[in-house]
MIZA-843651 format. One record per residue: x, z, y of N, C-alpha, C in turn. Coordinates in steps of 0.2 Angstrom, whole numbers, plus 5000, padded with zeros to 4 digits. Last residue first. Layout:
BEGIN
XZYXZYXZY;...
END
This chain:
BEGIN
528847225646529247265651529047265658;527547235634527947195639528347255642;526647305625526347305634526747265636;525747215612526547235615526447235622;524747205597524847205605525247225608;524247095584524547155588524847135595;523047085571523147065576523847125580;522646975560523047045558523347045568;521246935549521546935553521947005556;520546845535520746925540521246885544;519146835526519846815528519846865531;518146845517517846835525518646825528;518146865504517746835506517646805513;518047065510518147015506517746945506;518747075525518247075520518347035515;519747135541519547085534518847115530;520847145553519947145551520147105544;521847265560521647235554520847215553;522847295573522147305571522247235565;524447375583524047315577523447345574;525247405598524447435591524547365588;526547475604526247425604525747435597;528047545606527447555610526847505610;528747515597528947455602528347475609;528247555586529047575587529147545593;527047505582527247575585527647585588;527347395576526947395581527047475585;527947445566528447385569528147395576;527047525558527647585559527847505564;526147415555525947465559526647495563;526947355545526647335551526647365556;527147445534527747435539527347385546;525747455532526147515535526647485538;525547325527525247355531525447405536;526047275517526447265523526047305526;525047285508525047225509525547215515;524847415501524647415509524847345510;523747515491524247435489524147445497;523347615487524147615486524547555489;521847605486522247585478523147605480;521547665498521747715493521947675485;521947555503522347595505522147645501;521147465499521747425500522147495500;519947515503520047505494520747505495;520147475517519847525512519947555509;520047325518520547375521520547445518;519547215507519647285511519947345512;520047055511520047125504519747165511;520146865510519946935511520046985507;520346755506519846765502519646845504;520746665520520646665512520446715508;520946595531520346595528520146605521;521746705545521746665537521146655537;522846715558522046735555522346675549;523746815569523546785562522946775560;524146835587523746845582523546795575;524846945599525146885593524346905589;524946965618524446985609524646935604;525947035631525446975623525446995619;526047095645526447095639526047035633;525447115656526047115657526347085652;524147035652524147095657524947055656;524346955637523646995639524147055646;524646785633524646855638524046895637;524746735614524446745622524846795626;524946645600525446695605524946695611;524446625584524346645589524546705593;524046545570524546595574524446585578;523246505556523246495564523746565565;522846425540523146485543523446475553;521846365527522146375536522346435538;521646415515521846335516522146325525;522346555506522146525511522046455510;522646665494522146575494521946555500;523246765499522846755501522246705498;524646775493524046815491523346805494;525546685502525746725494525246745491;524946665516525146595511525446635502;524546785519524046745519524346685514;525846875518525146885515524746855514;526546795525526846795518526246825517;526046815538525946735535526346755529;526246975540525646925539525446855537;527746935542527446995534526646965534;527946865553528146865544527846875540;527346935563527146855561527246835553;528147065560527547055561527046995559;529446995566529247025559528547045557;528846945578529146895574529246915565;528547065584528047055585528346975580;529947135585529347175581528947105578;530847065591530847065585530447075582;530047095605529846995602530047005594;530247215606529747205607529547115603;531747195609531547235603530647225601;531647145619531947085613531847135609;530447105631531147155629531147115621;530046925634529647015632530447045629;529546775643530146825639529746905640;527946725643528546745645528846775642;526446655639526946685637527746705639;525646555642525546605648526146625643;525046515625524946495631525246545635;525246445608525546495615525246445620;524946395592524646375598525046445603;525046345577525346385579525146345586;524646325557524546295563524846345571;524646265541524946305545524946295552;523646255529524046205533523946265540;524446265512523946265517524246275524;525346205503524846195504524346185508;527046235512526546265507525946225509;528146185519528246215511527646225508;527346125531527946085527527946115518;527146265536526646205537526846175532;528446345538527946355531527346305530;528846265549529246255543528846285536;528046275558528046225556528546215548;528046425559527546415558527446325554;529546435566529246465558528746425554;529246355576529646335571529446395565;528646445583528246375583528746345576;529346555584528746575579528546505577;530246535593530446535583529646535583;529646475604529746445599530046445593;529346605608528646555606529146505603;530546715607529746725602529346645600;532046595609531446635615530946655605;533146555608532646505612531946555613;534346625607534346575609533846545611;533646745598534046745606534246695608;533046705589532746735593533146735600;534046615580533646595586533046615589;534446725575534946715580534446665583;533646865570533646795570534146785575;534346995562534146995570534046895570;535447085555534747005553534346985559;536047165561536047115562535747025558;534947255559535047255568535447175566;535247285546534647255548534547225556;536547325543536447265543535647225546;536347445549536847375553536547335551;535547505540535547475547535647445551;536447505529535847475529535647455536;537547595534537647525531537047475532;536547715536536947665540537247605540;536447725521535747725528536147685533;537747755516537247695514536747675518;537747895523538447795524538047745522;537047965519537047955523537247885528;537547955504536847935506536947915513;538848025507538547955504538047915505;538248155511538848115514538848055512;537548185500537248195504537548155511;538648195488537948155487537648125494;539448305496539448235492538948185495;538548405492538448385498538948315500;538448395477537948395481538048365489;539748445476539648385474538948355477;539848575481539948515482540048455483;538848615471538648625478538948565480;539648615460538948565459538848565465;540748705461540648645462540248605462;539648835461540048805467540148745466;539148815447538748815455539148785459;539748775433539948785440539648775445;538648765425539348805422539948815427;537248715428537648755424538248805425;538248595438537448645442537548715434;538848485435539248555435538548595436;538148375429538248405422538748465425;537248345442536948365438537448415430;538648295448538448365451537848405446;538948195443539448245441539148305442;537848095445537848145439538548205439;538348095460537548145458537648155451;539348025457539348095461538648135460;538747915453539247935451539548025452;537847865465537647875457538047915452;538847855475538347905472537947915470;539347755471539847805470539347855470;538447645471538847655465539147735463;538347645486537647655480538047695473;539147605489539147655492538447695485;539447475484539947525483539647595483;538347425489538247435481538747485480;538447415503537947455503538247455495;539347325504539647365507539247425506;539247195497539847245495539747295499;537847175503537847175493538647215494;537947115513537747215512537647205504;538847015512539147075515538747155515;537846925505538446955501538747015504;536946925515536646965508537246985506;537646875525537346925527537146975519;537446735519538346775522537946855523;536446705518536546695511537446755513;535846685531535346735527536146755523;536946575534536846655539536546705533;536246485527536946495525537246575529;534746495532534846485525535846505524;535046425545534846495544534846515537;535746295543536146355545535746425544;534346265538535146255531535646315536;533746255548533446295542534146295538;534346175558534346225559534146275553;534246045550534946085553534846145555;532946015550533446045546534046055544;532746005566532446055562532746065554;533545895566533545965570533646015567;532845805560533545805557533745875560;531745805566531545815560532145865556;532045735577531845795578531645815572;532545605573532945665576532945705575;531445555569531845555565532245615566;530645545581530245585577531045595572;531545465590531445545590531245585585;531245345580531745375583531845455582;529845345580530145325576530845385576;529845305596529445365591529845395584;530245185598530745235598530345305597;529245095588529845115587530245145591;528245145596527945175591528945175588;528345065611528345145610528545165601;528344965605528844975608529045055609;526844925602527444955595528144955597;526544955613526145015610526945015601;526644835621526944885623526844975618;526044745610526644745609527144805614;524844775617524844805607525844785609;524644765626524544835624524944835619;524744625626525044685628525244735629;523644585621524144575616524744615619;522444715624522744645623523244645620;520944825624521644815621521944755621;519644785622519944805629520744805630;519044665612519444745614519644735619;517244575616518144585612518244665613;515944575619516044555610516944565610;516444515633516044515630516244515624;517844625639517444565637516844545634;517844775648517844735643517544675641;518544845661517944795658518144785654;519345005653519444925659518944895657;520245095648519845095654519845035657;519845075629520345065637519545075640;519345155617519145155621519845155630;520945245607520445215610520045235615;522445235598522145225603521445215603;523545295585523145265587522745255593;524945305573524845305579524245265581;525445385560524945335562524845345569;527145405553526345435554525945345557;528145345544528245425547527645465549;528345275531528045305536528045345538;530045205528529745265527529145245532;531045105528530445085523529845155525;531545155544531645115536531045095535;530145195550530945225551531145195544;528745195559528945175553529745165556;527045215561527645235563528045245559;525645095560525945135558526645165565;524545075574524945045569525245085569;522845015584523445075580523945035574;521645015595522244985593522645045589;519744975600520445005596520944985593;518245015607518844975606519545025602;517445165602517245105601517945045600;516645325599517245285601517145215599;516245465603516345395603516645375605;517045635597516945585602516645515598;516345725583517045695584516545645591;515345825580515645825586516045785587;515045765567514345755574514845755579;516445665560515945725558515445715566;516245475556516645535557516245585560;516545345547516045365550516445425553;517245245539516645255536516445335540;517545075541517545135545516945175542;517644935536518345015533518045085536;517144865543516844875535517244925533;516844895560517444865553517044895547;516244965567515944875566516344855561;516845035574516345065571516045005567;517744995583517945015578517445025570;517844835591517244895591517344925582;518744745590518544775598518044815598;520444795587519844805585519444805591;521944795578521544775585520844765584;523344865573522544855569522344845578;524944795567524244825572523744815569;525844815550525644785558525144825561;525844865538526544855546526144835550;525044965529525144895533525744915538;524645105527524945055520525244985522;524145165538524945215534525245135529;523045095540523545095545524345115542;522345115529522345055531523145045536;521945265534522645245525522645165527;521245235545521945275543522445245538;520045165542520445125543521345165547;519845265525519445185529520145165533;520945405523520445325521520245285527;521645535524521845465522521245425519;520645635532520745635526521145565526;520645745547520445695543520845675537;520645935548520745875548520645825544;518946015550519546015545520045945548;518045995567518146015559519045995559;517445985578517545925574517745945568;517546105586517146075583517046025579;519046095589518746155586518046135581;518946005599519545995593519346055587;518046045610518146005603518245985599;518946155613518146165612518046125607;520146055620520146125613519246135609;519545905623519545975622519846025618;520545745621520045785617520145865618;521545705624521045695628520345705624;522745685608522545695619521945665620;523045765594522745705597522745725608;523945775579524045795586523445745591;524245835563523545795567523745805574;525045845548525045865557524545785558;524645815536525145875537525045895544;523345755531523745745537524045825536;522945695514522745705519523245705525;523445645501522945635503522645645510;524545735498523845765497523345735499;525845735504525745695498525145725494;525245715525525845735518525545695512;525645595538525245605533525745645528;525245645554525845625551525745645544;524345565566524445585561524845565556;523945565582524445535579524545575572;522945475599523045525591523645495586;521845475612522445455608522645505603;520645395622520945435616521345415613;520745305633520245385635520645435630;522045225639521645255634521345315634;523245175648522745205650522145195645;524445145642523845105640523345125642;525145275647525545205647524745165649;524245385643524445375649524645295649;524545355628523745365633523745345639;525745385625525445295623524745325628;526145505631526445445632526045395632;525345585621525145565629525445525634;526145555608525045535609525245515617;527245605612527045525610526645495612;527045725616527545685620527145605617;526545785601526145795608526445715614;527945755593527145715592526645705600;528845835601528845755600528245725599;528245945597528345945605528445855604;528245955584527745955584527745935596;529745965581529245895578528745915586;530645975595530346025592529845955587;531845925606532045935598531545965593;531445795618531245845613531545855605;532145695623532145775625531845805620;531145575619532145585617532345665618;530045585627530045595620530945625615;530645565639530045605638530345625630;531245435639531645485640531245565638;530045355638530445345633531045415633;529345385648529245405643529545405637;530245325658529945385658529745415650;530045205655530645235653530545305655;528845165657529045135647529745195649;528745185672528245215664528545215659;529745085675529745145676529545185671;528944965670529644985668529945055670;527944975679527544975673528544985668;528444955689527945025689527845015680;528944835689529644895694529144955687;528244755686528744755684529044815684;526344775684526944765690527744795683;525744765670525644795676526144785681;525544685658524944645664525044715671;527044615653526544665653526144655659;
END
């Protein structure tokens, strides 16, 4: 490799430890992009991991703004020299991308760009993604890339242990969905016996008390109060078991990364394409993270069930002592309005009643036509 032995072996393993640490997809993809940037001292780097729609499930890129990751638009679509890259094994080296006959252009804000190396990410027969670079920082030759032959062979030493972690962290994540899946399915059975009993009996004891209220008051009274002592054991059934639906990986890793993993695993099940960002967030009382995680639910079960969204954003910030969570769709909106005197609350009340119970507001904007957003704020401890 063209940089010193010791510093440029230190780097590869750096980074290679870099990546192996992470159990989250989307912590891996990030780790990867800035690995190969850094390594290859590349202005741009990007990694898309293609779903079966023709386009990218996950778009991760470095060295590009938020500002203008914003302004570039929708993500990119599988073609010119992308789908090139997902269909081939090997490298693409290029010394002016825009000069290929595959390049067929990209939206006003996307950066320029000129030199270029990229080559799949590839575990078995499978691709995993597209790994790509550009514009090195270095003279370039007259008419060539920037990019040499050891770039390109340090670039596919990254992409297979890429490969690697990408696989792991895959396999993590659904290990963790199958355990909360087998939790969900223990928890049903246990309030299916312990709440239907209770259900049963006072079903049982309300009509006795309906066929004595005639011909014996007194008994019907106590049949009555019965009924009342029953119901009361069923509230409390119900409640245990709701305190212990409590995600167990709320208490193991924190609000930001269930939500990140919530958000990735709906990314994955559904159409529209699920995205999820924190910044400044610290641990918040746990009554306070439960609200604010059932909240995240009941708003992305609205947007991806009854919205026709195509984007869906989540969003965790600080505000002061505590943070703001906030949903936004782009799908087809209602009015709040209409919404509440047709009866229909869309979760809305139980939102509200979550945000309250914890000393914290939730705000509703929508329109028809205009998506919505379901915002809420928690003071923190």
């Amino acid at each position: 490799m063209s940089q010193g032995p010791r510093s440029g072996l230190y780097a590869v393993s750096s980074a290679l430890l870099a990546m192996s640490s992470q159990l989250e997809v989307r912590d891996v993809l990030k780790t990867i992009v800035a690995s190969a940037r850094e390594l290859l001292d590349a202005e741009y780097a990007a990694l898309g991991v293609p779903d079966d729609h023709g386009g990218f499930a996950q778009f991760v890129v470095d060295g590009v703004s938020e500002e203008q990751w914003k302004a570039i638009g929708p993500l990119p679509r599988q073609h010119g020299i992308l789908a090139a890259m997902l269909c081939k094994a090997e490298p693409e080296r290029l010394a002016d991308v825009r000069e290929d006959p595959r390049f067929e252009g990209w939206p006003s804000a996307h950066p320029d760009m000129s030199d270029f190396l990229g080559l799949p990410i590839r575990y078995g027969d499978e691709t995993l993604g597209a790994l790509f670079l550009a514009n090195k920082r270095c003279p370039k030759p007259a008419g060539g890339c920037g990019f040499d032959a050891d770039d390109e062979e340090l670039l596919s030493i990254l992409a297979q242990h890429a490969a690697i972690a990408l696989t792991n962290a895959r396999l993590y994540e659904r290990s963790r969905e199958l355990t909360i899946a087998e939790e969900r399915s223990r928890l049903a059975h246990e309030l299916h016996d312990a709440v239907s009993q209770k259900l049963f009996s006072l079903r049982l004891t309300a009509q006795a008390a309906a066929a004595l209220v005639d011909r014996d008051p007194t008994r019907a009274k106590g049949e009555l109060q019965q009924v009342a002592a029953l119901a009361a054991e069923a509230a409390d059934e119900l409640r245990a078991a709701v305190v212990e639906l409590r995600p167990a990986a709320l208490d193991e890793d924190g609000l930001v990364a269930t939500l990140r993993t919530h958000s990735q695993v709906l990314d994955r099940a559904h159409s529209a394409a699920v995205t999820f960002e924190s910044s400044g967030v610290r641990a918040l009382p746990a009554a306070q993270e439960e609200a604010m995680l059932r909240v995240a639910q009941e708003a992305l079960h609205n947007a991806l069930r009854h919205a026709d969204a195509e984007h869906v954003a989540v969003a965790l910030q600080k505000r002061g002592s505590g943070a703001v969570l906030r949903v936004t769709d782009d799908g087809k909106g209602f009015d709040p309005r209409v919404i509440r005197r047709a009866g229909r609350h869309l979760g809305l009340v139980s939102m509200r009643d979550r945000a309250g119970g914890v000393g914290g507001r939730l705000t509703v904007e929508s329109a028809p036509g205009k998506g919505t957003t379901i915002e809420m704020e928690v003071p923190g401890g």
